[in-house]
C-alpha positions as CSV (number, residue, x, y, z in Angstrom):
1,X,67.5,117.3,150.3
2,X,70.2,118.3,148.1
3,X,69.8,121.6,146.5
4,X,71.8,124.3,144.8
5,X,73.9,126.1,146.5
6,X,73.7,130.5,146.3
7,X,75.4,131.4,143.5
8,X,78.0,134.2,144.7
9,X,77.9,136.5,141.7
10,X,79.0,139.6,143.1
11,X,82.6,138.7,143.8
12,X,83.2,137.7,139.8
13,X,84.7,140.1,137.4
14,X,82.1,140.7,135.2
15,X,80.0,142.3,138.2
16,X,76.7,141.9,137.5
17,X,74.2,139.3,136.8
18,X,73.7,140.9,133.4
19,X,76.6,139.9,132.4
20,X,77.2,136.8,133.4
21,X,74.1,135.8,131.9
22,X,75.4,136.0,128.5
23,X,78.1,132.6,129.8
24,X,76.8,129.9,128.4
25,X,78.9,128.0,131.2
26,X,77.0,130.0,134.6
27,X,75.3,127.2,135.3
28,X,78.5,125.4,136.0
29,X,78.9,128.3,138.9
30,X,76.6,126.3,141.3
31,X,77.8,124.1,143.4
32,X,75.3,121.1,145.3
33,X,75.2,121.3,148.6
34,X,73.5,119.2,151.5
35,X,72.9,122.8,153.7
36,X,72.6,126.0,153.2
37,X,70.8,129.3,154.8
38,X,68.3,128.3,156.2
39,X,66.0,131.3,155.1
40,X,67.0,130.9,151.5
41,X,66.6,126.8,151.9
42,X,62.9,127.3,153.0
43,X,62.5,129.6,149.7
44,X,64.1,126.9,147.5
45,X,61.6,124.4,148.9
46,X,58.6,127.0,148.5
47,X,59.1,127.1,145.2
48,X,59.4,123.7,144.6
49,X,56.1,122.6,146.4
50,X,54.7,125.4,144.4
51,X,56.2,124.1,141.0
52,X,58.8,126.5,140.5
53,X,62.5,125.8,140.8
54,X,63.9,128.5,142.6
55,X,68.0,129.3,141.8
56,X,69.1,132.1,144.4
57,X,71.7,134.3,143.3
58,X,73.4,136.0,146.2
59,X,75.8,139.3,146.1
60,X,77.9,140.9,147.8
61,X,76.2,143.7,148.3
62,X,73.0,143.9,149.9
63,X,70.2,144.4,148.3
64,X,67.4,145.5,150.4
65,X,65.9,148.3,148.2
66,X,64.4,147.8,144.7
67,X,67.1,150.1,143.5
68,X,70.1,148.3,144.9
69,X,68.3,144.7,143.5
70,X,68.1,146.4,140.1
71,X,72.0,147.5,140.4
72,X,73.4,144.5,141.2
73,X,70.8,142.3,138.6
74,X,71.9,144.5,135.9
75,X,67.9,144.7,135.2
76,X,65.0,147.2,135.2
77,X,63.8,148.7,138.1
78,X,60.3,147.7,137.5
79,X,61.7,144.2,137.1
80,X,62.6,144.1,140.7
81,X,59.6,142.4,143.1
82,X,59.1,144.5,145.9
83,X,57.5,142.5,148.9
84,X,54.9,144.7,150.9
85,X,53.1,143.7,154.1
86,X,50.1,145.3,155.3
87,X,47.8,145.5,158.2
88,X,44.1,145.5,157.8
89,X,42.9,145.1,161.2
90,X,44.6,141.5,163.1
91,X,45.2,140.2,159.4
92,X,48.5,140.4,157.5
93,X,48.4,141.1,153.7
94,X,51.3,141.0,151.3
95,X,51.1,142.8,148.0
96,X,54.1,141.9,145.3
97,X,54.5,145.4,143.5
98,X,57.0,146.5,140.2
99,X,60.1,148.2,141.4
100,X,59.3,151.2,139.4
101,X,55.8,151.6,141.0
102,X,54.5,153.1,145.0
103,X,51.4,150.6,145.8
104,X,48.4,153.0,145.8
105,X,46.6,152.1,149.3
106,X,43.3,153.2,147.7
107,X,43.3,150.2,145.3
108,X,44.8,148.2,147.5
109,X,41.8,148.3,150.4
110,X,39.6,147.8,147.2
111,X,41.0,144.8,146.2
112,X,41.6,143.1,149.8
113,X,38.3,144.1,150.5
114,X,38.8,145.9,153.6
115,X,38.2,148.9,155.2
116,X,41.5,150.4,155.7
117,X,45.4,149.2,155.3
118,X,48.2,150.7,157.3
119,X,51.9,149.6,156.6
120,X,53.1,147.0,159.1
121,X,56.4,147.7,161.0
122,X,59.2,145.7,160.7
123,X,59.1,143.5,163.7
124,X,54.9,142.9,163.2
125,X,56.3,142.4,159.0
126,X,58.4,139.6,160.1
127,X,56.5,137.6,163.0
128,X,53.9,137.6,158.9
129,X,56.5,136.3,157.0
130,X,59.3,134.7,159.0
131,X,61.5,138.0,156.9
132,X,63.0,140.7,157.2
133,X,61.9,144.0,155.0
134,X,63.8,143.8,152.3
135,X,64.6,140.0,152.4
136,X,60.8,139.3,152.4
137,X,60.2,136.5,149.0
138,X,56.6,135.9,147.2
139,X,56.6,132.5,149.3
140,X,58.5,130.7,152.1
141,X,56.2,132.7,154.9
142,X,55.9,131.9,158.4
143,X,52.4,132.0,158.3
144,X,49.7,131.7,154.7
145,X,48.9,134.9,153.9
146,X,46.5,136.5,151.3
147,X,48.2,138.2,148.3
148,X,47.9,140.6,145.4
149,X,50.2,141.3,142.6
150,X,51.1,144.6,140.4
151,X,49.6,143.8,137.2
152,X,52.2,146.0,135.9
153,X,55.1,142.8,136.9
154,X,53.2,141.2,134.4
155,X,55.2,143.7,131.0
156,X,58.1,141.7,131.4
157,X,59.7,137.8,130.9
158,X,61.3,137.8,133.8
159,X,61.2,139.2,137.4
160,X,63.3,139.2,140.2
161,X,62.2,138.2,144.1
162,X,64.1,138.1,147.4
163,X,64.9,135.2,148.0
164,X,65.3,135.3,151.9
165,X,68.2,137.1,153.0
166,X,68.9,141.1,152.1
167,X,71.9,140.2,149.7
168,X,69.9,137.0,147.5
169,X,67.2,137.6,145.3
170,X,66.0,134.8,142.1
171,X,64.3,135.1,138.8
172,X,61.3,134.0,137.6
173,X,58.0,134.8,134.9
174,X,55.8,136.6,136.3
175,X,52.7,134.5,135.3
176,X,54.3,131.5,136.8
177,X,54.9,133.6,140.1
178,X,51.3,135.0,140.9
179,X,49.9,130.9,140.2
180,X,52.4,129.9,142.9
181,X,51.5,132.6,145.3
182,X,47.8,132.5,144.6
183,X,47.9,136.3,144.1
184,X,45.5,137.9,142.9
185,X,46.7,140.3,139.6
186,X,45.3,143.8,140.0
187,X,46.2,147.2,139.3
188,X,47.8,148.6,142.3
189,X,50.4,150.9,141.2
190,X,49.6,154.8,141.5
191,X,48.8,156.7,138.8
192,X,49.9,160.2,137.8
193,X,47.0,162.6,137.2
């Protein structure tokens, strides 16, 4: 299969995503390629068998935390998809949450429908998903695994996932996102009293 390569944004001039957005020529930055990671590569085709066409953009810089994502995007935290697995008893859950937000674990039981959640360590995270934390996209996973998504990714046009490795993330719409996943939209965020 021949698919884009990674586009390596971070080592250009302009610095940031944000910028080079507004280059009427970026698409002429990627290059085809037969091969490519491997993690990302199973992301492109994700998407693809999910309807989406997935175009990783990879830095130089990692970016495992929301915060570092929304650096190097040039976009707003709450932009920035943050990939969150979850134990409730033997069964792995995944909840897409805004940058900006903390998932509230409250909600979240409610809206699994289980009796309690505890946050899965990194090595139980990634036998889930086939990821690392903070590599971890909406799709791609090692194994199919039920899903819930911050209605609060759903304020803006655009949003951007990991897409496999700690330094490559991609953008899509929201609405598009959660139909691919099979998410279900809720609110999950915490709220301050």
């Amino acid at each position: 299969m021949v698919s884009a390569a990674p586009i390596g944004l971070g080592s250009l001039c302009w610095g940031s995503v944000r910028h080079a957005q507004t280059l009427s020529f970026l698409h002429l930055l990627e290059v085809p390629t037969v091969s490519q990671d491997p993690k990302i590569e199973r992301v492109v085709e994700a998407g693809a068998a999910a309807g989406l066409e997935v175009r990783p953009v990879t830095f130089s810089q990692e970016t495992r935390t929301a915060v570092d994502a929304a650096r190097e995007v040039g976009c707003e935290l709450g932009q920035i998809v943050k990939s969150l697995v979850f134990q409730a008893d033997q069964e792995s859950l995944l909840f897409l949450m805004s940058g900006a937000n903390r998932l509230d674990t409250g909600k979240a039981t409610a809206a699994a429908g289980v009796g309690s959640l505890t946050k899965a360590d990194a090595a139980r995270a990634k036998e889930a998903t086939g990821y690392s934390i903070g590599a971890t996209p909406p799709f791609g996973h090692a194994h199919r695994l039920r899903m819930f998504m911050d209605e609060d990714l759903l304020a803006y046009d655009e949003v951007w996932a990991a897409a496999g490795r700690p330094d490559s993330v991609f953008a899509v719409a929201p609405q598009p996102l959660a139909s691919a996943t099979g998410a279900i939209v809720c609110s999950l965020a915490v709220t301050s009293i």
